[in-house]
PDB file as gemmi writes it, atoms N, CA and C in Angstrom:
CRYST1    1.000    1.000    1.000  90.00  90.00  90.00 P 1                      
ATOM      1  N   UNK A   1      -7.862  52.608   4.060  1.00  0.00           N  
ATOM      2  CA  UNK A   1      -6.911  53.352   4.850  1.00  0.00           C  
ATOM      3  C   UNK A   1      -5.499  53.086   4.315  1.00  0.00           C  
ATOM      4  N   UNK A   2      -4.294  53.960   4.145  1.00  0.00           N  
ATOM      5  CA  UNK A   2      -3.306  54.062   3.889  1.00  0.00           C  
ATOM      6  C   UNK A   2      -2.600  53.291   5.001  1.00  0.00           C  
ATOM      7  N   UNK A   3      -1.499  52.563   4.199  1.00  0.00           N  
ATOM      8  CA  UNK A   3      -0.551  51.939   5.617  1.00  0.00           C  
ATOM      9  C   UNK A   3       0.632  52.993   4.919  1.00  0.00           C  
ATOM     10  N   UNK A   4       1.666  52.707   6.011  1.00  0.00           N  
ATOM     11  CA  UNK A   4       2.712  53.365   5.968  1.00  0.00           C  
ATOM     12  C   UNK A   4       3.879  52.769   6.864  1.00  0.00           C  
ATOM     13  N   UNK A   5       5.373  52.960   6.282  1.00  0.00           N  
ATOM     14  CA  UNK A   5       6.451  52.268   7.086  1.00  0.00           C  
ATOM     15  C   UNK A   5       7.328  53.816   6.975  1.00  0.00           C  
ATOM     16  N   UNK A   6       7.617  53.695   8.211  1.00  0.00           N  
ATOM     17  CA  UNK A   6       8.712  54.776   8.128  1.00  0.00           C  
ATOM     18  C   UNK A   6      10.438  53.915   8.576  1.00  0.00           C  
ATOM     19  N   UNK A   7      10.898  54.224   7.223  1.00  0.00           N  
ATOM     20  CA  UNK A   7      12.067  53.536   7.256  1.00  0.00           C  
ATOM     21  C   UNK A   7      13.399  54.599   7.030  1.00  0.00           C  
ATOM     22  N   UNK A   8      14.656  53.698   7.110  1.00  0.00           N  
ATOM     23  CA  UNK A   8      15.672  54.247   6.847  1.00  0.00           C  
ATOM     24  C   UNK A   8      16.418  53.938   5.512  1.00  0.00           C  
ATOM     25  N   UNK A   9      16.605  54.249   4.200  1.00  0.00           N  
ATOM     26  CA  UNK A   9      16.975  53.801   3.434  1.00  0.00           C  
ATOM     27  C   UNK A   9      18.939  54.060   2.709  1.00  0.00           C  
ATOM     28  N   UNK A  10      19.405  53.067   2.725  1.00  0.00           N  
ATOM     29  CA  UNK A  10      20.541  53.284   2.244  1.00  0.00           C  
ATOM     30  C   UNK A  10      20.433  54.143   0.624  1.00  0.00           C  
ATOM     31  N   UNK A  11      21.897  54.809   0.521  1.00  0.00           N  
ATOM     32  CA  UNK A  11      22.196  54.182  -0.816  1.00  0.00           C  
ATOM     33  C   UNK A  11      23.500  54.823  -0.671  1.00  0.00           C  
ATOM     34  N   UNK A  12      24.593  55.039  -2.220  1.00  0.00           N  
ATOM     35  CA  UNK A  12      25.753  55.166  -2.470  1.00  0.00           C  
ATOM     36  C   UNK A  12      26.485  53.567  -1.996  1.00  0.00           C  
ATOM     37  N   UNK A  13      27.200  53.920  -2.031  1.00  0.00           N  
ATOM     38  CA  UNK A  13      28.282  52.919  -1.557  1.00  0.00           C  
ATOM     39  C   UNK A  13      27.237  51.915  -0.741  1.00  0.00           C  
ATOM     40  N   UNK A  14      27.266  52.321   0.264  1.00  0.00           N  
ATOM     41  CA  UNK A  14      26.608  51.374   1.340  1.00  0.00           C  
ATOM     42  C   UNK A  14      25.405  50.649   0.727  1.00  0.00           C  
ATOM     43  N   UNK A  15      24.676  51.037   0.150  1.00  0.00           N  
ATOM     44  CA  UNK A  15      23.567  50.506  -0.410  1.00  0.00           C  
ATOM     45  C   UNK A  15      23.969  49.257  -1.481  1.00  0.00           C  
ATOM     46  N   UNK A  16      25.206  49.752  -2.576  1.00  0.00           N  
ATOM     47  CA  UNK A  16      25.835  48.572  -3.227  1.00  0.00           C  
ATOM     48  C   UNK A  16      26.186  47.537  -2.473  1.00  0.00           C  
ATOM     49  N   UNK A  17      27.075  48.298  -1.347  1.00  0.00           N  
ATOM     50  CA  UNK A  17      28.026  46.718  -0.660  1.00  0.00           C  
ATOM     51  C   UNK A  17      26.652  45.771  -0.104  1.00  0.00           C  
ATOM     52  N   UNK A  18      25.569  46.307   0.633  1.00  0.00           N  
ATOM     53  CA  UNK A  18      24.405  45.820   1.312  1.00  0.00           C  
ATOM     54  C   UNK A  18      23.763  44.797   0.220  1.00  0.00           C  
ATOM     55  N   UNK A  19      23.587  45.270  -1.509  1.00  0.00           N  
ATOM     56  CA  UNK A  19      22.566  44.645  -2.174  1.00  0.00           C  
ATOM     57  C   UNK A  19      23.638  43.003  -2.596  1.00  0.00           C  
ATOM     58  N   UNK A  20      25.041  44.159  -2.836  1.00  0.00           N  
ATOM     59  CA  UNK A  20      26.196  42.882  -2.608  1.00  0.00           C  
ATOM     60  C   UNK A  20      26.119  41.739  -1.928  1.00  0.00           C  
ATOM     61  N   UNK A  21      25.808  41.813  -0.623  1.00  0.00           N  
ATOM     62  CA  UNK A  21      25.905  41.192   0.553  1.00  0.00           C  
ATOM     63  C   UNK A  21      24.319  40.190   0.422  1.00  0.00           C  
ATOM     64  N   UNK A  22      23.538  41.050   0.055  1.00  0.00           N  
ATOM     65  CA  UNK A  22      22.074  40.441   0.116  1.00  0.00           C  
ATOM     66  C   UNK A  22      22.466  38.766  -1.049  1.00  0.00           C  
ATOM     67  N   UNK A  23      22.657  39.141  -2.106  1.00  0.00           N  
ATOM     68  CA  UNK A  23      22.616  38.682  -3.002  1.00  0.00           C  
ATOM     69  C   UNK A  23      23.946  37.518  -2.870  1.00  0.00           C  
ATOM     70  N   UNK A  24      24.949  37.740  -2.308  1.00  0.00           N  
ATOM     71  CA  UNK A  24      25.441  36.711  -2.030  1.00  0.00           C  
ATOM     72  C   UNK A  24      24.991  35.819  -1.035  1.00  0.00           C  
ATOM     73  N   UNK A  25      24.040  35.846  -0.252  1.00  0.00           N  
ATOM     74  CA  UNK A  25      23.429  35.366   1.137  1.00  0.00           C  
ATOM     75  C   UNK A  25      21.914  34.452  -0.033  1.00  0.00           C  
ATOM     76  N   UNK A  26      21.784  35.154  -0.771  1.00  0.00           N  
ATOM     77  CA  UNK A  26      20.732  34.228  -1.456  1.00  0.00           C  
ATOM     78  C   UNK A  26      21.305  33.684  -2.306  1.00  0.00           C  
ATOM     79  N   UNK A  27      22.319  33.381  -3.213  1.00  0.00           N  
ATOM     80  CA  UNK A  27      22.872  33.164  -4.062  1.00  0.00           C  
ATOM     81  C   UNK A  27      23.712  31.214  -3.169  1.00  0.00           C  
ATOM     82  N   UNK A  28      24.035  31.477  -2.453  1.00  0.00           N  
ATOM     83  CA  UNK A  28      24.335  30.861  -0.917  1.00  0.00           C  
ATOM     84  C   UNK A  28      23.556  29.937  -0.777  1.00  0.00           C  
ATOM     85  N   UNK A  29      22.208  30.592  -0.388  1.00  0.00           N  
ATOM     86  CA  UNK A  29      21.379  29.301   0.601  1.00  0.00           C  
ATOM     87  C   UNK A  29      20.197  29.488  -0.457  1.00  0.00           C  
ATOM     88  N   UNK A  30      20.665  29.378  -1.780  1.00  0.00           N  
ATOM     89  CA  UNK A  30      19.122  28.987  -2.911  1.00  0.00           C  
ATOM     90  C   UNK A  30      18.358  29.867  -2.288  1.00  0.00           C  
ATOM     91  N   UNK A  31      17.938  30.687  -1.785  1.00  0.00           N  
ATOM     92  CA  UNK A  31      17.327  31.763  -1.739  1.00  0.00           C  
ATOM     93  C   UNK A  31      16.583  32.729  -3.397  1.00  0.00           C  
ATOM     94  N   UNK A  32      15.562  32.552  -3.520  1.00  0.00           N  
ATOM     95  CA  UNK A  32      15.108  33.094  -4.643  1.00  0.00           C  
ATOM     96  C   UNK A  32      14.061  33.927  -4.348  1.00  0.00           C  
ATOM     97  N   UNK A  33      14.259  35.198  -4.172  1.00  0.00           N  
ATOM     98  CA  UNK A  33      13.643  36.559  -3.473  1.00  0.00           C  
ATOM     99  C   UNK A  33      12.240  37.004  -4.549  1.00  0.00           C  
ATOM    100  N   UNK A  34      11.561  36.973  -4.207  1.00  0.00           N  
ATOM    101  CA  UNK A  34       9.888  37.399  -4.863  1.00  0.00           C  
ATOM    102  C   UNK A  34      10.567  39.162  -5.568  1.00  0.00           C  
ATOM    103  N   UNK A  35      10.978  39.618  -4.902  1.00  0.00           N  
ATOM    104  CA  UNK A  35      11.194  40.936  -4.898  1.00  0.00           C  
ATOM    105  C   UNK A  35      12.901  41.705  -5.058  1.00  0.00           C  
ATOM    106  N   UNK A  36      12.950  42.481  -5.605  1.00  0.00           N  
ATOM    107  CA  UNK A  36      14.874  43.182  -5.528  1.00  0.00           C  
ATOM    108  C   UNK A  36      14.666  43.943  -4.116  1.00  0.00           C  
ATOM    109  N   UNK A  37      15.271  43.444  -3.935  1.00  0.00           N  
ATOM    110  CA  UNK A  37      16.642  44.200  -2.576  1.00  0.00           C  
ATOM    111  C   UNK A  37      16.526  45.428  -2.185  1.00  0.00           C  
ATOM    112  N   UNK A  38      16.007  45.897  -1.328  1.00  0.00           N  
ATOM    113  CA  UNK A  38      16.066  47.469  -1.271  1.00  0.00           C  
ATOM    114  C   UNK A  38      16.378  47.926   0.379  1.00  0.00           C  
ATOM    115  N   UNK A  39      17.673  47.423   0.356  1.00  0.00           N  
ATOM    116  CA  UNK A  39      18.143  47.532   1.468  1.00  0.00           C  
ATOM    117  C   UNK A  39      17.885  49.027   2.977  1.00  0.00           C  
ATOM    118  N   UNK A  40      17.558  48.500   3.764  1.00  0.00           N  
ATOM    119  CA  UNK A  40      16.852  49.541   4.293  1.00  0.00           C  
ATOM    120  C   UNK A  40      16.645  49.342   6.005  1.00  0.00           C  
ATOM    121  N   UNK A  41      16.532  50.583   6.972  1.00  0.00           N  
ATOM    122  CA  UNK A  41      16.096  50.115   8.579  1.00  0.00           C  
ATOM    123  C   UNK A  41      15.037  50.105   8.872  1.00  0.00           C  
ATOM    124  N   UNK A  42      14.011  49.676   8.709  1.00  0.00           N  
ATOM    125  CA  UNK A  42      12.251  49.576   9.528  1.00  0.00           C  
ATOM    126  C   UNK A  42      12.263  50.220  10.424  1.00  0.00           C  
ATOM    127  N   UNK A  43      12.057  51.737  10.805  1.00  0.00           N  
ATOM    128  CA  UNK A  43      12.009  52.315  11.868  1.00  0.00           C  
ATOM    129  C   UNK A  43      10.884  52.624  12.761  1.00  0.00           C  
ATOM    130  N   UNK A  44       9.340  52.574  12.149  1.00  0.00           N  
ATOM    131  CA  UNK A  44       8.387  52.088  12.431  1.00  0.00           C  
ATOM    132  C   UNK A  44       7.138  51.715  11.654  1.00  0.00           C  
ATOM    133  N   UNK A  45       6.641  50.682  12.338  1.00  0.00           N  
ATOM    134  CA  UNK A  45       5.822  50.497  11.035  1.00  0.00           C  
ATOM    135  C   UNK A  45       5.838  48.942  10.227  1.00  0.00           C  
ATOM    136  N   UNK A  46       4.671  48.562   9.836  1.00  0.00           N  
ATOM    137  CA  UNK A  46       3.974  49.244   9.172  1.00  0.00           C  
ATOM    138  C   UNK A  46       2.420  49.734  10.337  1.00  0.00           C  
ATOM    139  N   UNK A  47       1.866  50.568   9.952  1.00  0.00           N  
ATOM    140  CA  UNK A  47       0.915  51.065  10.311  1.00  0.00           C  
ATOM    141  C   UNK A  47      -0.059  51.919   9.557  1.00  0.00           C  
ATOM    142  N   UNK A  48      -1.295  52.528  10.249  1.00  0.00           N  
ATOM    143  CA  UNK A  48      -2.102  53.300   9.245  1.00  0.00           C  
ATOM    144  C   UNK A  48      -2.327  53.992   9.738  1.00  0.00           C  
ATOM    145  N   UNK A  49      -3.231  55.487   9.639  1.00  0.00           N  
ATOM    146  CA  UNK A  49      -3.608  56.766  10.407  1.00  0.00           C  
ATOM    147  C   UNK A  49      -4.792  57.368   9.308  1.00  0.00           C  
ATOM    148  N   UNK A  50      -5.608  57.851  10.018  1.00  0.00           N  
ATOM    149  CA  UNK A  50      -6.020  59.069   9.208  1.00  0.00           C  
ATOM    150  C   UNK A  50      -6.022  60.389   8.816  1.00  0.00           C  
ATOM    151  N   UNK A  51      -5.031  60.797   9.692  1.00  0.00           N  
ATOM    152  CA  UNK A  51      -4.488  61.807   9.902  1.00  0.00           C  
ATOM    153  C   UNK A  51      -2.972  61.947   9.227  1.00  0.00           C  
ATOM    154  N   UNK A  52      -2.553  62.094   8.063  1.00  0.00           N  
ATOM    155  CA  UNK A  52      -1.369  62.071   7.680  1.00  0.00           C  
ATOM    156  C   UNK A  52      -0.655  63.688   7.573  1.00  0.00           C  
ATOM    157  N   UNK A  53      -1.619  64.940   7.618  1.00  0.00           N  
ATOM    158  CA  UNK A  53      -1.038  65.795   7.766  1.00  0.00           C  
ATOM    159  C   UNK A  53      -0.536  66.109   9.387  1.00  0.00           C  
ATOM    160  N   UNK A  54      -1.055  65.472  10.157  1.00  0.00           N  
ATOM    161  CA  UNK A  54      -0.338  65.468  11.448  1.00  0.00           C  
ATOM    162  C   UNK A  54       1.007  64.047  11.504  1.00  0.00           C  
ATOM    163  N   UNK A  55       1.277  63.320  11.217  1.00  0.00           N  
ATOM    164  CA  UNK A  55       1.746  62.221  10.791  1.00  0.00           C  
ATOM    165  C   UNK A  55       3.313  62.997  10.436  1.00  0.00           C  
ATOM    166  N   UNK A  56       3.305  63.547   8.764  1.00  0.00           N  
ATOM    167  CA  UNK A  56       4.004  64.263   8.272  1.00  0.00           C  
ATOM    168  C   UNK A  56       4.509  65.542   9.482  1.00  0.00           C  
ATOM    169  N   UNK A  57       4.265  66.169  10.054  1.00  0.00           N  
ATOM    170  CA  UNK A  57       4.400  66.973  10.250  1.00  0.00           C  
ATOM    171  C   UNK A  57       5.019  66.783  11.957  1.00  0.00           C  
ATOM    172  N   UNK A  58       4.504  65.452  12.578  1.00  0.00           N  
ATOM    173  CA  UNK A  58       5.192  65.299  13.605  1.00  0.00           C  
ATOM    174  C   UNK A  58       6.565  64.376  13.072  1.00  0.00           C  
ATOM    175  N   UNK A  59       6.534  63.502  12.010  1.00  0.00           N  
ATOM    176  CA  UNK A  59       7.908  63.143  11.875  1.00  0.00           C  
ATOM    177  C   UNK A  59       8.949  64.572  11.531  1.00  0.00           C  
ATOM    178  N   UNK A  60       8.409  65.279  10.905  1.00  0.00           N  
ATOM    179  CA  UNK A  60       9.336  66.466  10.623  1.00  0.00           C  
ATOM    180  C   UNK A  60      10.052  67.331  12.149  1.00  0.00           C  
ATOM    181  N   UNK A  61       8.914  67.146  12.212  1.00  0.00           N  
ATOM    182  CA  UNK A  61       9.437  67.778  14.128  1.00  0.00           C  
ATOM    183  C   UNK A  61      10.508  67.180  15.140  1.00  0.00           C  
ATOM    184  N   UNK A  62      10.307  65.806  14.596  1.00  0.00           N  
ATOM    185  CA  UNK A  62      11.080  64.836  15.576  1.00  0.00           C  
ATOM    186  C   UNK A  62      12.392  64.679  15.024  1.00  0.00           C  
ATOM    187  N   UNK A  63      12.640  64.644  13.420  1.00  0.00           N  
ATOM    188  CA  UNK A  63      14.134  64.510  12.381  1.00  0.00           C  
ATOM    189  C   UNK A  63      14.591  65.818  12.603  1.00  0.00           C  
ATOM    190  N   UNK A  64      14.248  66.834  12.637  1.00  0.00           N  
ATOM    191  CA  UNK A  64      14.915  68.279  12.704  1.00  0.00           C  
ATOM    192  C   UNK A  64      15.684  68.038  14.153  1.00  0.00           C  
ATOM    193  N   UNK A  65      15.029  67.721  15.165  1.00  0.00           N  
ATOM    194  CA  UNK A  65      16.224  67.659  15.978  1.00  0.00           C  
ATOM    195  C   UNK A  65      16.945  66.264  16.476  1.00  0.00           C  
ATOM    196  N   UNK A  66      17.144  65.260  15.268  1.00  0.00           N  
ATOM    197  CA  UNK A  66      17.886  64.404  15.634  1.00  0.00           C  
ATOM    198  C   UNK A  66      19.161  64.586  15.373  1.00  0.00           C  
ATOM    199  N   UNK A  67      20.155  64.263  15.971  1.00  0.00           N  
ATOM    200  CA  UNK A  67      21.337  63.748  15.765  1.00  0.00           C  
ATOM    201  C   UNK A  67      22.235  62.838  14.863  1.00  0.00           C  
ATOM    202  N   UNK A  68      23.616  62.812  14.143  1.00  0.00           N  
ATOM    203  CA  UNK A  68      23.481  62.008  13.531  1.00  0.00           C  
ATOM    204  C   UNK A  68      23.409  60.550  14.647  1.00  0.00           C  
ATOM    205  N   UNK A  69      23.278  59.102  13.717  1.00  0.00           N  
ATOM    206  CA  UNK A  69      22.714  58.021  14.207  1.00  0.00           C  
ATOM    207  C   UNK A  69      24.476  56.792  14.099  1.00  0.00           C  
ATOM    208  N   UNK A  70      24.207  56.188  15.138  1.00  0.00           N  
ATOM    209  CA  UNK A  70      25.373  54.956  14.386  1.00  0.00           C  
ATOM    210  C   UNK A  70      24.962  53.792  14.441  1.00  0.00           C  
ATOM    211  N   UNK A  71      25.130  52.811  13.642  1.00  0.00           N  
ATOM    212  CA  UNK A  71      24.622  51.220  14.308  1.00  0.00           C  
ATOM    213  C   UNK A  71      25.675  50.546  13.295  1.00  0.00           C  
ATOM    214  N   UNK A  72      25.984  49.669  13.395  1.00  0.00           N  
ATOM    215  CA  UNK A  72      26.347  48.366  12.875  1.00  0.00           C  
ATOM    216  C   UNK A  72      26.172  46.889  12.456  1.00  0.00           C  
ATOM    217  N   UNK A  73      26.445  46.610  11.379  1.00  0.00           N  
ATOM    218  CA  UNK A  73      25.532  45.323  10.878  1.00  0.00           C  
ATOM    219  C   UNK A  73      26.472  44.088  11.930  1.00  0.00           C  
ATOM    220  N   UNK A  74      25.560  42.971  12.307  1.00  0.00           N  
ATOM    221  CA  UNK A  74      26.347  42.106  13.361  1.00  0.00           C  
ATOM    222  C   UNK A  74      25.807  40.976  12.791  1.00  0.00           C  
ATOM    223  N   UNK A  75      24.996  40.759  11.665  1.00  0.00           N  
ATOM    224  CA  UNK A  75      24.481  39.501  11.014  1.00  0.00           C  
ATOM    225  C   UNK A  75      23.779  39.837  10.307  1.00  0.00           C  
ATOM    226  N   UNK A  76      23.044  38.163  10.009  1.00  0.00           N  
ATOM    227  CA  UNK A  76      21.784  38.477   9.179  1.00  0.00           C  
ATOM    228  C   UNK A  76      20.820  36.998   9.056  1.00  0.00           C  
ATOM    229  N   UNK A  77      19.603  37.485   9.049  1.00  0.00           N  
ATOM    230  CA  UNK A  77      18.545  36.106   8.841  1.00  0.00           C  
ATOM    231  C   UNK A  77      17.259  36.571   8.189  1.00  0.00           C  
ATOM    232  N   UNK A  78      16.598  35.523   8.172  1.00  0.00           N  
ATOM    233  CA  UNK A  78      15.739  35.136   7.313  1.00  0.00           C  
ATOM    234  C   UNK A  78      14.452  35.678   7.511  1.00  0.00           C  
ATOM    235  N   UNK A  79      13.074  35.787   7.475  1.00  0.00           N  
ATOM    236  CA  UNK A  79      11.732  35.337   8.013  1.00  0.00           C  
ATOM    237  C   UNK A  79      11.675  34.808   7.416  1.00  0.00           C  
ATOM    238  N   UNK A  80      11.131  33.458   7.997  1.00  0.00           N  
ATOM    239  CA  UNK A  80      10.395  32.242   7.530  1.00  0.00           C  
ATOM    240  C   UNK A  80       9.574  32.028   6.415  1.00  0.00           C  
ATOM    241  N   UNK A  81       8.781  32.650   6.294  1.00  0.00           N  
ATOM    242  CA  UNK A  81       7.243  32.612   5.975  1.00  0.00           C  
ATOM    243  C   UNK A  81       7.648  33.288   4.431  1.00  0.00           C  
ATOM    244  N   UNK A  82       8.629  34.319   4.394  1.00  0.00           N  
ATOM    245  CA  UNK A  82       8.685  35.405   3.216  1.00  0.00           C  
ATOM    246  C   UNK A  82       9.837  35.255   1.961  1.00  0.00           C  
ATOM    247  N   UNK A  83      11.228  34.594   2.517  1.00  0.00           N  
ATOM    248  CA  UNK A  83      11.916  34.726   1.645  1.00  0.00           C  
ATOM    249  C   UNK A  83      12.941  36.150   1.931  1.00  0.00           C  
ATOM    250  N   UNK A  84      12.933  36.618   2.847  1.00  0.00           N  
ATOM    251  CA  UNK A  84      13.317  37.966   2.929  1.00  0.00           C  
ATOM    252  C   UNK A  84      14.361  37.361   3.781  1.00  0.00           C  
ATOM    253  N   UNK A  85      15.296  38.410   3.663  1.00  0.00           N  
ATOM    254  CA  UNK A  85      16.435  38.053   4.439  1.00  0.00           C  
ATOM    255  C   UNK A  85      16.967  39.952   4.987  1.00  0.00           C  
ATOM    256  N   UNK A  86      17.143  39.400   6.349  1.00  0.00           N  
ATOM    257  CA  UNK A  86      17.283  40.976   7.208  1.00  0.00           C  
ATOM    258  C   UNK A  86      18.349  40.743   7.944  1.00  0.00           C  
ATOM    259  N   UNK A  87      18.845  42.224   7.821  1.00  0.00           N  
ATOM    260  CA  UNK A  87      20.414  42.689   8.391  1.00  0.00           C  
ATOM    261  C   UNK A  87      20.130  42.884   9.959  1.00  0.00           C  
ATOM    262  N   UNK A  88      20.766  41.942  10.953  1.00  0.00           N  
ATOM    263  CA  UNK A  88      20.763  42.516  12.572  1.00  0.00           C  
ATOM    264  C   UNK A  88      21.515  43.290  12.723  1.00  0.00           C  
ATOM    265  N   UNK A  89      21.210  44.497  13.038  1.00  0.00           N  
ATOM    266  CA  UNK A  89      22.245  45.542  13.334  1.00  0.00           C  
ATOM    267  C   UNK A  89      22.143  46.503  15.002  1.00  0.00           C  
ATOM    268  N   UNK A  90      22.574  46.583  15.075  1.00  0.00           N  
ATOM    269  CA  UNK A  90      22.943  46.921  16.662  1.00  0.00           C  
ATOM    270  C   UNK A  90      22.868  48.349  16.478  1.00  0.00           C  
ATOM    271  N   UNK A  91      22.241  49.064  17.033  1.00  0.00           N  
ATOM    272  CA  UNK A  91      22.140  50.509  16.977  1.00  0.00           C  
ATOM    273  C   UNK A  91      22.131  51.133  18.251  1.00  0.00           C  
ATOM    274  N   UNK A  92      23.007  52.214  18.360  1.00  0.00           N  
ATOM    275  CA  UNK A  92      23.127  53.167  19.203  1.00  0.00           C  
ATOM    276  C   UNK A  92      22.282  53.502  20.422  1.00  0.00           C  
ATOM    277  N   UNK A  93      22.727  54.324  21.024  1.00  0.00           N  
ATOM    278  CA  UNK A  93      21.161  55.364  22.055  1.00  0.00           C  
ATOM    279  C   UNK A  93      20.473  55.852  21.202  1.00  0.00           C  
ATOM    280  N   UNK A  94      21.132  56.605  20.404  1.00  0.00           N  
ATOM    281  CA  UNK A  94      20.275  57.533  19.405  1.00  0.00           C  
ATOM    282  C   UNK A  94      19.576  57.002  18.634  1.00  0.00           C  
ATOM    283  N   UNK A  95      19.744  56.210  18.163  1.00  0.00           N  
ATOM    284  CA  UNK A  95      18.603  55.729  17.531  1.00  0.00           C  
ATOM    285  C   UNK A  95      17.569  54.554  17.804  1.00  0.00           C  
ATOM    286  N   UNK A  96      18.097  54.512  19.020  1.00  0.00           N  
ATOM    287  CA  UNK A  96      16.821  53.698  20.124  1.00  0.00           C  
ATOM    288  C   UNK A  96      15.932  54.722  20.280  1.00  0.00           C  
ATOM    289  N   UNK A  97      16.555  55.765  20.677  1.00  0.00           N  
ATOM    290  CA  UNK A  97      15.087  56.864  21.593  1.00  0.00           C  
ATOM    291  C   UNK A  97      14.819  57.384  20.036  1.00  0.00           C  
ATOM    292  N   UNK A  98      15.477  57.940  19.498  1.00  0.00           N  
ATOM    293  CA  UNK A  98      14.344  58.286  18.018  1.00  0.00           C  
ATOM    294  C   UNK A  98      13.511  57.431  17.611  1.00  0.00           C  
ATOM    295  N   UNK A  99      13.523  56.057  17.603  1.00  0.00           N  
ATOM    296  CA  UNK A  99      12.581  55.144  17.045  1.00  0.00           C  
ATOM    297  C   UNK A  99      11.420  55.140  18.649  1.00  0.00           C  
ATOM    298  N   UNK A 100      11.968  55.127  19.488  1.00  0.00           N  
ATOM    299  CA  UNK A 100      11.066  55.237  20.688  1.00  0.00           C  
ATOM    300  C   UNK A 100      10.800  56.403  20.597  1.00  0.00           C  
ATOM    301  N   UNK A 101      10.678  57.795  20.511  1.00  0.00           N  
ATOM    302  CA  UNK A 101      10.292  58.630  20.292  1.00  0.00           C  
ATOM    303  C   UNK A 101       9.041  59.010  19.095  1.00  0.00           C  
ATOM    304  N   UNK A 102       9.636  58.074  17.777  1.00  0.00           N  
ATOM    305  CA  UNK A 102       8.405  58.349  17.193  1.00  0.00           C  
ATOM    306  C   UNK A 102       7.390  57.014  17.007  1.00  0.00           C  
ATOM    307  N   UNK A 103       7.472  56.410  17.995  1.00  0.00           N  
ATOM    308  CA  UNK A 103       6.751  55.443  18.078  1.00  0.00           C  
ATOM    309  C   UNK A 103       5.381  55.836  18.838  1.00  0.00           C  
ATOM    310  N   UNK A 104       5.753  56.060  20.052  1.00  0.00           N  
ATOM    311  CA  UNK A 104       5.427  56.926  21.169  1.00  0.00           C  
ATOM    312  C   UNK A 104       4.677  58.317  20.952  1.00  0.00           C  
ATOM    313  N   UNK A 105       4.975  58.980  20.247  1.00  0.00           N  
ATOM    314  CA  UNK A 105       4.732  60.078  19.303  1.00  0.00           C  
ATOM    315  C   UNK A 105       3.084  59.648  18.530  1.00  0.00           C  
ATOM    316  N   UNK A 106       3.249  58.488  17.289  1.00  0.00           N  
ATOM    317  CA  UNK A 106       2.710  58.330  16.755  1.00  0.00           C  
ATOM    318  C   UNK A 106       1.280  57.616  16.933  1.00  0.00           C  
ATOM    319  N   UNK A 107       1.539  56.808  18.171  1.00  0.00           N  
ATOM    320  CA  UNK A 107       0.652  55.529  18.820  1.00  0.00           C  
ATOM    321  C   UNK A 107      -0.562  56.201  19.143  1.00  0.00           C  
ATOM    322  N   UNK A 108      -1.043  57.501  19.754  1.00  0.00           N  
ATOM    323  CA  UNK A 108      -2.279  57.751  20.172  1.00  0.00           C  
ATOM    324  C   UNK A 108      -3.189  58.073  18.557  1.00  0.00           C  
ATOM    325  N   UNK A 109      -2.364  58.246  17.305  1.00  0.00           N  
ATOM    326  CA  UNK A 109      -3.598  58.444  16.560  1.00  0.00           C  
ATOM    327  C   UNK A 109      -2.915  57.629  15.203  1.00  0.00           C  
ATOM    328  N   UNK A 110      -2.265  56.563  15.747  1.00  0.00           N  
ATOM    329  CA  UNK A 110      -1.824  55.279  13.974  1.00  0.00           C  
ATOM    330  C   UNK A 110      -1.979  54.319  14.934  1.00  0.00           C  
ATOM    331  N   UNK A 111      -2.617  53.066  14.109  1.00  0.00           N  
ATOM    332  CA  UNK A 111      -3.116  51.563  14.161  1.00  0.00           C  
ATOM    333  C   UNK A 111      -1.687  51.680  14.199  1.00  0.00           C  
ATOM    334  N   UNK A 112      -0.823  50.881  15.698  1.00  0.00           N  
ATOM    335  CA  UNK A 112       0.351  49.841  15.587  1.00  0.00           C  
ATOM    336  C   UNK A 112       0.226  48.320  15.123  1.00  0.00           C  
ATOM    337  N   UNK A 113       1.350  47.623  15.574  1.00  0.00           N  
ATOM    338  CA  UNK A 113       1.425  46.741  15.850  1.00  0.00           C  
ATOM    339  C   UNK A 113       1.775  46.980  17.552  1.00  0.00           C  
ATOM    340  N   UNK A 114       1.503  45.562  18.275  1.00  0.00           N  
ATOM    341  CA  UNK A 114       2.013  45.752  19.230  1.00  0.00           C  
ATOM    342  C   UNK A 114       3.230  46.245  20.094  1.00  0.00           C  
ATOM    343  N   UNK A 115       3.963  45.773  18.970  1.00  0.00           N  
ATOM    344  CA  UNK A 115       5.560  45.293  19.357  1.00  0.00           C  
ATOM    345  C   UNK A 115       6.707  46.874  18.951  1.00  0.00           C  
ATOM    346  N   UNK A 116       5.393  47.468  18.780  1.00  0.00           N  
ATOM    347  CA  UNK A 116       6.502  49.386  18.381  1.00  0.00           C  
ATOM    348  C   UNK A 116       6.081  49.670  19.412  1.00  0.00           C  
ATOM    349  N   UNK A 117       5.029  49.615  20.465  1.00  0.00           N  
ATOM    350  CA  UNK A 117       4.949  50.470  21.746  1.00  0.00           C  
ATOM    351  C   UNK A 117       6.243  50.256  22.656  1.00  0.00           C  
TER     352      UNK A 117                                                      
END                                                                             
């Protein structure tokens, strides 16, 4: 079965200053990353389905009428276990109920995790 993350991905400017930022934060605390930087919002996911032409086709439904989004970076930490280091960012209404929206959306026919319901 296919997994899948539906994320938000930077780039231009923002994506530099972010890999900037990453890399001084490991550079910092000896941090030596398995992987490059690909700075980005986890919006849901990861998960799997078998159904990806419904999948595709309800995220399309749900981005056509979003709004633009705002959030702001307010820190940053670690997971333990990985080496990864993640941006806390504080996000809007809007992009609370869009991520609750396609969470909600998605849950009766994709394997979650618990913690997206």
């Amino acid at each position: 079965m296919i997994h899948y993350l539906i994320e938000f991905r930077f780039f231009g400017k923002s994506k530099t200053e972010l890999r900037k930022l990453i890399w001084d934060v490991n550079k910092r605390y000896h941090i030596r990353p398995r992987h490059r930087s690909v700075p980005h919002i986890s919006l849901v996911g990861p998960f799997n389905t078998t159904d990806e032409r419904r999948l595709v086709n309800d995220f399309k439904n749900i981005c056509e009428k979003q709004d633009l989004m705002h959030f702001n970076v307010v820190g940053f930490d670690t997971f333990e276990n990985n080496r990864v280091i993640f941006l806390d960012i504080q996000s809007d209404k809007k992009m609370k109920m869009f991520r609750r929206e396609l969470s909600t959306t998605l849950q009766p026919y994709c394997r979650m995790k618990p913690y997206h319901s």
